[in-house]
Backbone bond lengths (Angstrom), bond angles and torsions (degrees), N, CA, C in turn:
res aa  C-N    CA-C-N  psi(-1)  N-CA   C-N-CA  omega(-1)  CA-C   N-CA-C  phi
1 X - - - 1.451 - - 1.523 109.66 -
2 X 1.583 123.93 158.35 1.163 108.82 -160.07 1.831 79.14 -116.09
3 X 1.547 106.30 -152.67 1.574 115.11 -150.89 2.025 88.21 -86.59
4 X 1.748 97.68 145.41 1.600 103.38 176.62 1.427 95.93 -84.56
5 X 1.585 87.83 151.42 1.842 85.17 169.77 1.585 94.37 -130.60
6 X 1.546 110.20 131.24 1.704 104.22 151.43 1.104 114.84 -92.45
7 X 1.195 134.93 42.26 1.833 141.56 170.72 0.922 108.96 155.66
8 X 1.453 115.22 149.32 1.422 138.73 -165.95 1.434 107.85 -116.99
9 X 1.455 110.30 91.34 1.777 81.15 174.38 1.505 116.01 -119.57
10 X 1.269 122.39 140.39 1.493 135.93 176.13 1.593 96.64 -104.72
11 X 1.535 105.15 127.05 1.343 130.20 -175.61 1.590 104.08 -71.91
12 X 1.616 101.69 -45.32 1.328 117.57 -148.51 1.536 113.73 -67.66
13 X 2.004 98.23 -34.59 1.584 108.57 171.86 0.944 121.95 -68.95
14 X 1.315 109.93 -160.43 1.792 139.95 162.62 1.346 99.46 -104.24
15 X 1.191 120.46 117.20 1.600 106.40 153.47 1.497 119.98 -93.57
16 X 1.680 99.08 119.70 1.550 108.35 176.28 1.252 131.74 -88.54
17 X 1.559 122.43 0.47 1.467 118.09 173.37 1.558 92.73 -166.21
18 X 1.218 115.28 142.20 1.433 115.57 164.91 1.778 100.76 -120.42
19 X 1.480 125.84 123.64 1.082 130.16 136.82 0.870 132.43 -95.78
20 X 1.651 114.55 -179.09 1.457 137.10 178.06 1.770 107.92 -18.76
21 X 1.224 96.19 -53.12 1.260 95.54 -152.89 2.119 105.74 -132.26
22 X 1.515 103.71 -2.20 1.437 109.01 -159.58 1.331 86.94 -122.64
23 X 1.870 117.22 154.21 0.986 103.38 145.64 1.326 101.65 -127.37
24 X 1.807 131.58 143.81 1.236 143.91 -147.65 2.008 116.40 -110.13
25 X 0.852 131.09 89.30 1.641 117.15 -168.72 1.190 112.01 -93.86
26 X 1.275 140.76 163.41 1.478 156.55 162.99 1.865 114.27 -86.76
27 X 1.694 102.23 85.60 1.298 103.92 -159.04 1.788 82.34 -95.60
28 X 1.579 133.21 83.41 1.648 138.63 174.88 1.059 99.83 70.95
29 X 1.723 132.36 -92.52 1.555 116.88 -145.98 1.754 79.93 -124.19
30 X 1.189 125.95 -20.09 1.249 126.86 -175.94 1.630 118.23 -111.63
31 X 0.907 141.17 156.04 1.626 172.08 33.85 1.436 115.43 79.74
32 X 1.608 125.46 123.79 1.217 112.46 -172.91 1.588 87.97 -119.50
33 X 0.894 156.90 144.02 1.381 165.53 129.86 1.528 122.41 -63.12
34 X 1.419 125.00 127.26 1.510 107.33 -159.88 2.078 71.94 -164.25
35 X 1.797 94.94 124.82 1.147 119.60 168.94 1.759 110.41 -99.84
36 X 1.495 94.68 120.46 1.639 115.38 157.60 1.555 110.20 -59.55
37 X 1.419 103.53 162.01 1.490 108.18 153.09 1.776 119.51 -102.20
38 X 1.343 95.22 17.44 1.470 94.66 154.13 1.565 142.62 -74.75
39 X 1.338 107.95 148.11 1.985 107.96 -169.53 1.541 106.76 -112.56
40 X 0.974 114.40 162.52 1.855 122.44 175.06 1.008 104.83 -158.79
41 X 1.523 111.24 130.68 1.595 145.19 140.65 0.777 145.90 -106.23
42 X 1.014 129.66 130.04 1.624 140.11 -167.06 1.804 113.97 45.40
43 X 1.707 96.07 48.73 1.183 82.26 162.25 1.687 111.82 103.88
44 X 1.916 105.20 -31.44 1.369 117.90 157.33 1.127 142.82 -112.48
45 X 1.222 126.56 143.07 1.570 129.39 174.97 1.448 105.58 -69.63
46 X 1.573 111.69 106.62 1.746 112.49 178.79 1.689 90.66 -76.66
47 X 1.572 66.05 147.34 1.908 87.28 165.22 1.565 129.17 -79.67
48 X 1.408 99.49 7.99 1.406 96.15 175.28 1.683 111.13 -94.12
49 X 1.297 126.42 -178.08 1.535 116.10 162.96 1.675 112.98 -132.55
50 X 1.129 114.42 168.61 1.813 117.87 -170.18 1.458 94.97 -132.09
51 X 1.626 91.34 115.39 1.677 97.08 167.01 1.674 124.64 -48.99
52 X 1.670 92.04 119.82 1.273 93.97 159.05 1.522 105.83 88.24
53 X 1.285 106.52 -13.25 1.508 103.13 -169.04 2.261 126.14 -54.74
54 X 1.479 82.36 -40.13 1.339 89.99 161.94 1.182 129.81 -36.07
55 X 1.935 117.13 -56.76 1.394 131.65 -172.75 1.582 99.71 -67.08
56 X 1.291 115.50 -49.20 1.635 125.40 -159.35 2.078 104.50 -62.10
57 X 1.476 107.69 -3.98 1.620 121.84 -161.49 1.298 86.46 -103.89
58 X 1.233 115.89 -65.41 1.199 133.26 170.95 1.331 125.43 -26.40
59 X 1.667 115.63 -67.89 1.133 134.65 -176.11 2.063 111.85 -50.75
60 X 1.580 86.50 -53.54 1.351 92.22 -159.28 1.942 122.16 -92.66
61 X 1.314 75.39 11.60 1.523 100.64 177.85 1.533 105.20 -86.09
62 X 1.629 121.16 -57.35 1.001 153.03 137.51 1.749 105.55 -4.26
63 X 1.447 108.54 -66.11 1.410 110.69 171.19 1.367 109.44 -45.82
64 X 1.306 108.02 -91.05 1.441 130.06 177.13 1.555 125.24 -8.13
65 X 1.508 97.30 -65.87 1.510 101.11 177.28 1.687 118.82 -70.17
66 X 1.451 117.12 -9.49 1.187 122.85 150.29 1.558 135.06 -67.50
67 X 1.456 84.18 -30.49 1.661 103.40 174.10 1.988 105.09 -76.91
68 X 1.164 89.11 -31.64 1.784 69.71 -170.18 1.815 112.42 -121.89
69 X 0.898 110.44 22.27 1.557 133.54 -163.08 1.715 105.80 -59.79
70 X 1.316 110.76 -21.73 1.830 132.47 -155.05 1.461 78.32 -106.63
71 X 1.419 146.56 2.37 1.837 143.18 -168.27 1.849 83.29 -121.43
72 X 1.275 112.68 -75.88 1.711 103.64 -155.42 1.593 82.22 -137.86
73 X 1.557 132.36 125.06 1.174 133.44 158.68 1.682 115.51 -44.55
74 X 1.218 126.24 172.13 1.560 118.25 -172.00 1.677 92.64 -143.40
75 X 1.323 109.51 -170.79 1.648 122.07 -155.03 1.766 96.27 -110.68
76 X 1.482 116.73 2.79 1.719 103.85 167.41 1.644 118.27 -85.77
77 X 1.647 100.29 140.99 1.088 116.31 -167.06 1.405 93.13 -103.09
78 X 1.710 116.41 -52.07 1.813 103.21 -172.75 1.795 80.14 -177.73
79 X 1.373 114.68 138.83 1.327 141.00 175.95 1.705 115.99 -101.20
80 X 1.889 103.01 3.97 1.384 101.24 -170.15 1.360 101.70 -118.91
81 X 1.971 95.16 119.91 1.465 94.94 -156.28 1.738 122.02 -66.40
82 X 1.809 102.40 -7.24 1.369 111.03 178.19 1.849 104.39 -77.42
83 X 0.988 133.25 10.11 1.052 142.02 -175.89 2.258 114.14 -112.67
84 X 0.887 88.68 -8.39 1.655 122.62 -151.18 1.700 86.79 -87.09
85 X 1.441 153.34 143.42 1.201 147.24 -142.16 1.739 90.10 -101.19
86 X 1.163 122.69 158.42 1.442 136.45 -164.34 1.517 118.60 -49.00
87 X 1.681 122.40 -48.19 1.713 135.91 129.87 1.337 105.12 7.96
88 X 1.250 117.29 -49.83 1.200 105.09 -149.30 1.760 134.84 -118.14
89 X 1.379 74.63 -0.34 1.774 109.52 -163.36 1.630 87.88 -75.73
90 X 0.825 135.74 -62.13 1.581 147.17 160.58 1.638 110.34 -19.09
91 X 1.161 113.46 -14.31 1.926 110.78 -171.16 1.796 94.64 -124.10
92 X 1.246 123.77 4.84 1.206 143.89 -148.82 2.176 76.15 -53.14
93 X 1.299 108.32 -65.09 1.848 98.30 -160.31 1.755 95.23 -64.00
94 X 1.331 140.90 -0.61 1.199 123.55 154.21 1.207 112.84 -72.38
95 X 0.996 126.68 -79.36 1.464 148.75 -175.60 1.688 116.10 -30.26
96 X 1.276 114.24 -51.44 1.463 121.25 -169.78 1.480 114.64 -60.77
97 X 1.629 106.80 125.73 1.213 129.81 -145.33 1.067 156.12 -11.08
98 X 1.642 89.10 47.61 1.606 122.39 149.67 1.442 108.76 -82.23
99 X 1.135 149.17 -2.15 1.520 125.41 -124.57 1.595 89.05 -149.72
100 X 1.335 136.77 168.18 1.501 163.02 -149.29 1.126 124.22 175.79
101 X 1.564 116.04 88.39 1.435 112.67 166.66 1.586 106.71 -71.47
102 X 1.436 115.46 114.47 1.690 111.44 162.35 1.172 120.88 -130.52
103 X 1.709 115.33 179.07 1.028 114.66 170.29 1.139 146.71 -101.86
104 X 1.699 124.15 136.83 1.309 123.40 -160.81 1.624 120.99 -48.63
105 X 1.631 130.10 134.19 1.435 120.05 -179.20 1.978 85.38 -145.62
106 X 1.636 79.40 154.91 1.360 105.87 168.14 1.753 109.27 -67.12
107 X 1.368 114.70 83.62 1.650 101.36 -173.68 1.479 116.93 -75.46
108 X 1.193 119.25 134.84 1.591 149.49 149.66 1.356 90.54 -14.11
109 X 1.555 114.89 122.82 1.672 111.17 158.70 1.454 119.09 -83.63
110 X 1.311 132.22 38.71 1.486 137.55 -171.20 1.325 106.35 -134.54
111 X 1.194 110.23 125.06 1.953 122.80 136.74 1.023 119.43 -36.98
112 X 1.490 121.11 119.66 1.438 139.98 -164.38 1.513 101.92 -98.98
113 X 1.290 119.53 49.28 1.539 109.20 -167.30 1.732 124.85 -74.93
114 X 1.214 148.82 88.39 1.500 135.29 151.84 1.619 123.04 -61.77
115 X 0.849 118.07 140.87 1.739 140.80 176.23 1.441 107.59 -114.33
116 X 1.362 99.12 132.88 2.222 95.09 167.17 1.381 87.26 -119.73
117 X 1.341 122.20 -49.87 1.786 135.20 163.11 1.314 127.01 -77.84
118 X 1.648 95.46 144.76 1.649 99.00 175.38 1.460 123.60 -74.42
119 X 1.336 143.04 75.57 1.393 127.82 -129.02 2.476 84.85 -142.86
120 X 1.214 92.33 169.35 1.366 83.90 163.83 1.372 140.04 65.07
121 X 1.325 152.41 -145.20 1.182 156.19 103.35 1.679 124.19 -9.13
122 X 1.374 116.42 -40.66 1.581 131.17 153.53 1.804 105.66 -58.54
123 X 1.071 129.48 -55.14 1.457 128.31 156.74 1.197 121.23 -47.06
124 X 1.227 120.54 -63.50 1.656 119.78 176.63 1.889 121.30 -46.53
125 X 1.440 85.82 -40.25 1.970 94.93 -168.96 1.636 96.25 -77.24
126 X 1.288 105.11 -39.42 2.016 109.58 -174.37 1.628 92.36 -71.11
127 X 1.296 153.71 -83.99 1.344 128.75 176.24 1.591 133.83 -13.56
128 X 1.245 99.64 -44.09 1.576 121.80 -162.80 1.680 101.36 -97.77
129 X 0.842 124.70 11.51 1.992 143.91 -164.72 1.184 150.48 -172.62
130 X 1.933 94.87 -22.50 1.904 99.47 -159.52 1.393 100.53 79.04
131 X 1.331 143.50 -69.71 1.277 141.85 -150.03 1.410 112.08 -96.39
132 X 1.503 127.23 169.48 0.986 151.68 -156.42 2.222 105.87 -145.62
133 X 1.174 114.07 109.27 1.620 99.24 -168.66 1.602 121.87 34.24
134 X 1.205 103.30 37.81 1.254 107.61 -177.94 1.578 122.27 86.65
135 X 1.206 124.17 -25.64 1.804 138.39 170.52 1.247 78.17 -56.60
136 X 1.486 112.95 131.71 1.339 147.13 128.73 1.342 116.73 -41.69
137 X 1.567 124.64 125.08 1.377 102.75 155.33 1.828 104.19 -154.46
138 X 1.389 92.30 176.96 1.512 111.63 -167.22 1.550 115.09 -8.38
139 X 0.895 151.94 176.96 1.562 157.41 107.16 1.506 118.26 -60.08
140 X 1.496 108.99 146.95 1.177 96.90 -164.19 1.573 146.98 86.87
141 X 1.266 103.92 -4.55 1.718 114.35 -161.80 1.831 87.80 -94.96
142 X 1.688 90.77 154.02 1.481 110.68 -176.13 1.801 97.41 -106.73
143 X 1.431 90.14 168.25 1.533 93.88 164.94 1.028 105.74 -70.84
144 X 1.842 102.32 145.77 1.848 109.43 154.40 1.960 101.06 84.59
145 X 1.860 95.11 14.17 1.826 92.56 -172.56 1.657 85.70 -82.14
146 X 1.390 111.24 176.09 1.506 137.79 165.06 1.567 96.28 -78.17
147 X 1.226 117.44 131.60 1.243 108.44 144.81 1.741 130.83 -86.44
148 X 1.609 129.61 169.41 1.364 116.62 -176.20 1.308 115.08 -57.38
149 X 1.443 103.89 -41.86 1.522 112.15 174.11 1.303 113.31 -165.26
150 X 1.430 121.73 152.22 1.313 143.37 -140.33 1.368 83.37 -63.40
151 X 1.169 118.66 140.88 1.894 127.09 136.52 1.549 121.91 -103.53
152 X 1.309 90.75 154.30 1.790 103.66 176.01 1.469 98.30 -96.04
153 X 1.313 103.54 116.51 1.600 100.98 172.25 2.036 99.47 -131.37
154 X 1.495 110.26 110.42 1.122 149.38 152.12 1.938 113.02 -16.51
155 X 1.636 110.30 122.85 1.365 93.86 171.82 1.390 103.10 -150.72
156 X 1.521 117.99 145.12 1.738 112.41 169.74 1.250 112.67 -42.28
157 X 1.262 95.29 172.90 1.647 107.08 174.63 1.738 96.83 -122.74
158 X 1.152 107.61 112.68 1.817 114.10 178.71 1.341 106.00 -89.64
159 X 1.407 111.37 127.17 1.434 122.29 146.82 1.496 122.45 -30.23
160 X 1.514 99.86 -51.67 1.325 114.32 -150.16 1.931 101.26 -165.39
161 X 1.310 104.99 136.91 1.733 108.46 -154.52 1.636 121.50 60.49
162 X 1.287 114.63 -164.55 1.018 131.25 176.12 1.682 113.34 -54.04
163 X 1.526 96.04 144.69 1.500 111.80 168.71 1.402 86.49 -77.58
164 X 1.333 117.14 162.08 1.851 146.62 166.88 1.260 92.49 -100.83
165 X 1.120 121.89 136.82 1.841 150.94 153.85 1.995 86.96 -76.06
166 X 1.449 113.84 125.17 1.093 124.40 162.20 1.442 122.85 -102.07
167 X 1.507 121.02 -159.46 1.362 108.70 153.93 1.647 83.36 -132.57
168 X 1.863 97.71 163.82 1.541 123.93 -168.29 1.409 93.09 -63.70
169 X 1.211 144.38 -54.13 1.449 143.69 179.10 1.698 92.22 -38.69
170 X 1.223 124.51 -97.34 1.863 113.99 170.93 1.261 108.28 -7.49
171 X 1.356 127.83 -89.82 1.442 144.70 -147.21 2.179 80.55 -53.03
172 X 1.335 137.11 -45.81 1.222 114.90 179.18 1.443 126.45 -56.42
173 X 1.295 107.58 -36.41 1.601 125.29 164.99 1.209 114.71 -39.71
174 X 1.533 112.22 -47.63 1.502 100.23 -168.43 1.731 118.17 -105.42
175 X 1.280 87.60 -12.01 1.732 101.28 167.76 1.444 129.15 -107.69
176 X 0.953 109.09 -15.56 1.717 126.28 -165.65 1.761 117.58 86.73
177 X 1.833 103.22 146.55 1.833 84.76 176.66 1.349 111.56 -78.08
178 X 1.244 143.20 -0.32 1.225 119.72 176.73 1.541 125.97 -69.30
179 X 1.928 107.30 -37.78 1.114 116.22 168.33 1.472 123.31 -87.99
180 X 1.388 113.13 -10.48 1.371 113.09 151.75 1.492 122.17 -36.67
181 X 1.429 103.76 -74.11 1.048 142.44 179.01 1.715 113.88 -32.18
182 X 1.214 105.03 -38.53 1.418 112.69 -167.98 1.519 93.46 -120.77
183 X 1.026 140.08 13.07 2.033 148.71 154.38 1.618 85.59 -79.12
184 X 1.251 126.71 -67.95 1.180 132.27 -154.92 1.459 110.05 -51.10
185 X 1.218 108.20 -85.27 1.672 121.89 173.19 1.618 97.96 -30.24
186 X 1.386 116.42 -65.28 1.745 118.20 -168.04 1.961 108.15 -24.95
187 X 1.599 84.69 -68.87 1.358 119.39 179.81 1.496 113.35 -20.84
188 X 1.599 89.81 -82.70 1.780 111.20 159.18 1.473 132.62 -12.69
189 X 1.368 92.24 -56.46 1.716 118.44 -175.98 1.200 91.67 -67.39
190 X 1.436 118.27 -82.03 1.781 124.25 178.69 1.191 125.88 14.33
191 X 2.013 89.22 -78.42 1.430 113.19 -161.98 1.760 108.17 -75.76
192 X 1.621 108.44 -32.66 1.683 95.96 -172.29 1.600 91.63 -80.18
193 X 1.344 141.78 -21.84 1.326 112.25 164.79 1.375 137.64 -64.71
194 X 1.207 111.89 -31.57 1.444 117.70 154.80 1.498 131.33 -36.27
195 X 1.947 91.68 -74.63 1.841 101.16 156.29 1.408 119.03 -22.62
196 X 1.235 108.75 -80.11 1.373 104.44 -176.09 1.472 119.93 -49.75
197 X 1.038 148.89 -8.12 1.992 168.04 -161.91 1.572 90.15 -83.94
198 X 1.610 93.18 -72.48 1.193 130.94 -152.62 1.921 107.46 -68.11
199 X 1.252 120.04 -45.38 0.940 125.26 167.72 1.585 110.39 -76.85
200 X 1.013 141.21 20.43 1.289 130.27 167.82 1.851 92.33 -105.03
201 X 1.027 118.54 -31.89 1.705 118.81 -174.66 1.503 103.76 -91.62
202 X 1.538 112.51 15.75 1.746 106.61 179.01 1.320 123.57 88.98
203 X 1.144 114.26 2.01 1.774 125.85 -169.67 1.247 119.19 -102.61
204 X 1.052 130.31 141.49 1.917 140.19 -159.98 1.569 78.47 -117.68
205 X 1.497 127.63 138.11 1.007 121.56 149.08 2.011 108.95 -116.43
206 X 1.386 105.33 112.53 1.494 101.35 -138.87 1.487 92.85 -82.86
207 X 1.797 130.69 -37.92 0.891 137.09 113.68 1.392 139.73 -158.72
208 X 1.935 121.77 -156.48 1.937 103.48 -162.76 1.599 70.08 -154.85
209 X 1.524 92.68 -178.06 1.292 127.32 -173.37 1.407 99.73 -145.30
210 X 1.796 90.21 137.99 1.479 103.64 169.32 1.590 132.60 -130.34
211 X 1.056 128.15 129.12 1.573 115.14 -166.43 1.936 92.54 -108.45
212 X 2.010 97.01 149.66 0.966 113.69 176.39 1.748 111.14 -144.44
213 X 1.531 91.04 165.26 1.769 95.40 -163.38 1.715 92.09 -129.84
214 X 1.057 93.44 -176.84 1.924 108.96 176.40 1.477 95.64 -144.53
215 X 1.938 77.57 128.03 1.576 88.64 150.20 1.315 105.99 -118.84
216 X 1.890 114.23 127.66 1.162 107.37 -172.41 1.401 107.54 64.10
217 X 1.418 112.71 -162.67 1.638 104.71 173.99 1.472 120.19 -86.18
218 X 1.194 106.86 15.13 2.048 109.38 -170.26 1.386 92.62 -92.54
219 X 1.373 102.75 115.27 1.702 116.95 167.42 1.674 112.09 -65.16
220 X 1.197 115.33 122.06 1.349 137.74 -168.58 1.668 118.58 -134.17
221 X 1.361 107.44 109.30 1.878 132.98 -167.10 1.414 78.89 -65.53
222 X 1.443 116.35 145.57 1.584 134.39 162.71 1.400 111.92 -148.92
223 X 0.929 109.12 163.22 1.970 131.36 178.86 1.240 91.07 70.61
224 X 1.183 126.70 -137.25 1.403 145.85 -156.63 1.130 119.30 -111.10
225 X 1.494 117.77 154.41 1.251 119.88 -159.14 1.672 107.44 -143.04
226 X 0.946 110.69 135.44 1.656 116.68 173.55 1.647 110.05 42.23
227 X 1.533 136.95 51.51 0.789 134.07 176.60 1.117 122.59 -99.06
228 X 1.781 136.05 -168.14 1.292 132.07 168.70 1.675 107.68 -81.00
229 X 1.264 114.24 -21.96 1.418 107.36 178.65 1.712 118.04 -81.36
230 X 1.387 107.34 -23.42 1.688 119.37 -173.58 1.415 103.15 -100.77
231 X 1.206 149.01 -7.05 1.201 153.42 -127.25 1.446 136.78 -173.30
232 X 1.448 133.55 108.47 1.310 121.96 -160.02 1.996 104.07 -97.26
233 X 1.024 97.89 141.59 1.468 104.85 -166.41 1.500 97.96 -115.08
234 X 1.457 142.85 155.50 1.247 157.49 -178.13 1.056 110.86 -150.73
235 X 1.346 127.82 118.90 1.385 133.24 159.73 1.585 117.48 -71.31
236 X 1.665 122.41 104.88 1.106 101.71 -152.74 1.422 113.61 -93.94
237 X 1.303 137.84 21.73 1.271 158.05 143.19 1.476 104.84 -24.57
238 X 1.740 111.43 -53.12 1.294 128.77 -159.04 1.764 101.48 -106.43
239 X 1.286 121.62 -9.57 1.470 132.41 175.24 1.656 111.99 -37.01
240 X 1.503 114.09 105.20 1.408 103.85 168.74 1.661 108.98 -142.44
241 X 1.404 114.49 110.04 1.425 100.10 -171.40 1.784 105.92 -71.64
242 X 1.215 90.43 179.88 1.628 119.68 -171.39 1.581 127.36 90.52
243 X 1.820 104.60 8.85 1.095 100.26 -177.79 1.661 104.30 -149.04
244 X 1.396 116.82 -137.63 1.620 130.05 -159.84 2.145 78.09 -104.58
245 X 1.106 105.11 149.80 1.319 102.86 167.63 1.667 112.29 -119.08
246 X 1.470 109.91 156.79 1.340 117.76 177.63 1.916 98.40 -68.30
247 X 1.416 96.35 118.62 1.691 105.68 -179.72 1.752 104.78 -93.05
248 X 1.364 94.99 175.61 1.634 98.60 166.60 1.877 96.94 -155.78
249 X 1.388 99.39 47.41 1.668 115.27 167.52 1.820 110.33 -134.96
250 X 1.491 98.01 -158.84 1.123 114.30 -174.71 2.100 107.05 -67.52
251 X 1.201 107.67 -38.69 1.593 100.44 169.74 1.405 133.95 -48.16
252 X 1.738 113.57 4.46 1.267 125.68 -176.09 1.474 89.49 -84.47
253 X 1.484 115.56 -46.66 1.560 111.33 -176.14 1.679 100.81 -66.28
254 X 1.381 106.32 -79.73 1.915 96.69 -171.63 1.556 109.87 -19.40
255 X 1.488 123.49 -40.04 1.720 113.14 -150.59 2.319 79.76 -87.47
256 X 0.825 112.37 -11.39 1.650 102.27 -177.74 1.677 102.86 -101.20
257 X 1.229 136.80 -2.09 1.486 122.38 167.35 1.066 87.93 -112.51
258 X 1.358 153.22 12.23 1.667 133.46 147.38 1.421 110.52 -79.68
259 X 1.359 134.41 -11.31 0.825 134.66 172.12 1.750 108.08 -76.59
260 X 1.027 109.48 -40.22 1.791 101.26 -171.73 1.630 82.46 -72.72
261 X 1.655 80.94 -171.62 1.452 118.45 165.49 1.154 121.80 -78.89
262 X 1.094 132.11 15.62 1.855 140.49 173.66 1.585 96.19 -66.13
263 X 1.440 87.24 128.52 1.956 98.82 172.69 1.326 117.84 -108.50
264 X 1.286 108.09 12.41 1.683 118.50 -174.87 1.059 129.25 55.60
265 X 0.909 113.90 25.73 1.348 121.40 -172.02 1.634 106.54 -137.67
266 X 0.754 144.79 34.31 1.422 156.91 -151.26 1.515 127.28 -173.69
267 X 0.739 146.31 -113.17 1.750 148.49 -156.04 1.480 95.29 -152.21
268 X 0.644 131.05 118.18 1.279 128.36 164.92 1.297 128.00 -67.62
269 X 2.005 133.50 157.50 1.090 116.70 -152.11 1.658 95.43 -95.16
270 X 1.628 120.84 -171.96 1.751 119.96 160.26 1.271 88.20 -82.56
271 X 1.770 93.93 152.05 1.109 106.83 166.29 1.999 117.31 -73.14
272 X 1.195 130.07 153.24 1.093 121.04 149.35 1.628 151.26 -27.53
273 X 1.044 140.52 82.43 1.919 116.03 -164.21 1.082 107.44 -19.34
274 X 1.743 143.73 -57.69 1.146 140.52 -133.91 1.993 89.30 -87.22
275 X 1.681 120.19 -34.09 1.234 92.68 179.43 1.354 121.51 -101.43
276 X 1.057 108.93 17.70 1.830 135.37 177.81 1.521 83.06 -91.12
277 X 1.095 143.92 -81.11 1.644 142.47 -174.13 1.440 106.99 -55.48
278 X 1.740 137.05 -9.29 1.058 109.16 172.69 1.617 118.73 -80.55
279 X 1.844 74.93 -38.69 1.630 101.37 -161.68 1.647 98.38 -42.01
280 X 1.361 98.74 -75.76 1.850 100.88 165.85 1.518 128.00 6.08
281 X 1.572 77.41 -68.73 2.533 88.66 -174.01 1.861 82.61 -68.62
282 X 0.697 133.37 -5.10 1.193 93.76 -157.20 1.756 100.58 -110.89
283 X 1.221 106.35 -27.84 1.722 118.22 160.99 1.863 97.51 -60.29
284 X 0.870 103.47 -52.00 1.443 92.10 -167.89 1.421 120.71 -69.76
285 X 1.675 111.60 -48.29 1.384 106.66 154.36 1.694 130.90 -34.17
286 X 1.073 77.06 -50.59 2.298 70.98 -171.65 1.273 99.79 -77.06
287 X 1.503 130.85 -36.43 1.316 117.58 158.34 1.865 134.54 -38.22
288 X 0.944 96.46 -55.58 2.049 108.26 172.66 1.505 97.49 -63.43
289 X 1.271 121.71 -27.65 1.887 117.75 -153.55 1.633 86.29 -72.01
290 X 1.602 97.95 -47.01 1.806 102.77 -146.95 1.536 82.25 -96.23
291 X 1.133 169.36 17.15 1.635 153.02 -164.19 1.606 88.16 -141.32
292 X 1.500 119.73 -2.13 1.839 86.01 -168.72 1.333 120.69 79.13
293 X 1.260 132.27 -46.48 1.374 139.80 -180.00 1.389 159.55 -87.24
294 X 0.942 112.65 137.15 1.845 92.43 -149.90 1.532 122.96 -113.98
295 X 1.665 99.72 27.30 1.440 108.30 161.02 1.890 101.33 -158.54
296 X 1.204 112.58 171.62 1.425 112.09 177.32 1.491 105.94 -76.22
C-alpha cells in the first residue's frame, strides 16, 4: 500500500469545495477532483483512515462511467495525470489514481437515488408509512426484499446532516418536470445497466445514488458512481431477505459503530485495525469483482 492521505492539498490551486471525503480545485475553466482516504458516517468524518480507499473510489468510478457513458455522458476529461496541465505534473505521486481532471457543470441540487431493494432509509420510511419518497409499496415486505421494479426515489442535498428522502412531485419543484423527468428515466437506465454487469460477477446492487450537473442544457453524470461509499453491494450467494445483509461497502462500518456506544452526536470513535483491515478487503474486493482487475 502506498502513503494514506487525510487531505490533499495543492498550493498551486484554488480549492473550490472540500468534502467529506474529496478535496475539489479550480484547475482554469475545469475542476480537479482528488480522493482522500477518508470515511464518513452518519454525517461524520471518522478519524480513522482506510488504505487506499481514495484510489479504490477513484478507480471504480473510472470503470463505471466507462461502462455507461453510451446512457448519459459524464464530467471526465482524463484521469492521466501525465495528461493533467503542467501545475500539476509535479504532485504526480499525490495525484495518481486518486485524482480527476473534470469538467465544470451547473450541478442539480438533488439526490439521484434508485432502489431494486428495500434496504436503508427506503426500510426505515416503508416501516414508518408503507412508502418510500412517497412510492407506495407492497404490504408486507421484509427488509433486504427485491422490489418488482426499481424506483427512483429523490433526496435533498444537505449542507450539513442528513439528506431528506423527498417525493418526485418535490424533486419537480425544485428542478422542473421536464428535467425531472429526464434525471429519472437517465437514472433508471444507469442502474439496470449496472445490475445486469454486476450480477453476472455475483453482486446485488440493492441500491446507489447519483448526482448530476448541466452543461448548458446537456445533462452530465458527475462525482462518483457505483461505489462502496454511494452504493450497497450484496453478494448474492449470501442473499437472504428479512434481515441486515452481508455488504461489501461502507455499511460494514455503520453496522460496527452501532455496535459501540457512539450516540452520534459527538466525535466519533477510531476505528479498530481489525475494522480498518476489514473495511479495506472489502473496498477492494467489490472493486476487482466489478473492474475485472486485480490490483489498483
Amino acid at each position: 500500500m502506498d502513503k494514506m492521505y487525510s487531505e490533499i492539498t495543492i498550493p498551486e490551486l484554488k480549492l473550490f469545495k472540500k468534502g467529506k471525503v474529496r478535496e475539489v480545485y479550480e484547475v482554469e475553466e475545469n475542476l480537479l477532483i482528488v480522493a482522500s482516504d477518508r470515511i464518513s458516517a452518519y454525517d461524520y468524518v471518522l478519524p480513522s483512515l482506510i488504505p487506499d480507499k481514495g484510489k479504490i473510489l477513484t478507480q471504480l468510478s473510472l470503470f463505471w462511467f466507462g461502462h455507461t457513458e453510451l446512457i448519459c455522458p459524464n464530467h471526465l476529461i482524463t484521469a492521466d495525470v501525465d495528461e493533467y496541465p503542467e501545475v500539476l505534473r509535479e504532485q504526480k505521486q499525490k495525484l495518481e489514481k486518486r485524482s480527476m481532471l473534470v469538467k465544470k457543470t451547473e450541478v442539480v441540487p438533488v439526490e439521484c437515488v434508485v432502489r431494486g431493494y428495500l434496504a436503508g432509509s427506503g426500510w426505515r420510511d416503508y416501516r414508518a408509512t408503507g412508502k418510500t419518497s412517497g412510492v407506495k409499496l407492497p404490504e408486507g415486505m421484509q427488509q433486504a426484499d427485491r422490489l418488482e421494479e426499481p424506483i427512483f426515489t429523490p433526496a435533498t442535498k444537505a449542507k450539513e446532516g442528513h439528506d431528506i428522502n423527498i417525493s418526485f412531485k418535490e424533486m419537480q419543484k425544485i428542478v422542473g418536470t421536464e428535467l425531472s423527468d429526464k434525471i429519472k428515466a437517465v437514472s433508471l437506465e444507469i442502474y439496470q445497466k449496472a445490475t445486469f454487469h454486476a450480477l453476472s460477477k455475483g453482486i446485488i446492487i440493492a441500491d446507489t445514488k447519483f448526482e448530476f450537473g448541466l452543461i448548458e442544457d446537456e445533462l452530465i453524470l458527475v462525482d462518483e458512481i457505483f461505489t462502496p461509499d454511494s452504493s450497497r453491494f450484496w453478494p448474492m450467494e449470501h442473499y437472504c431477505p428479512g434481515k441486515s445483509q452481508l455488504s461489501l461497502d461502507k455499511q460494514f462500518v455503520r453496522d460496527y459503530l452501532d455496535s459501540t456506544e457512539w450516540d452520534k452526536n459527538s466525535p466519533p470513535p477510531l476505528l479498530p485495525p481489525e475494522i480498518i483491515q476489514q473495511t479495506f478487503e472489502r473496498y477492494m474486493e467489490i472493486f476487482c469483482l466489478l473492474s475485472d482487475k486485480t490490483e489498483l
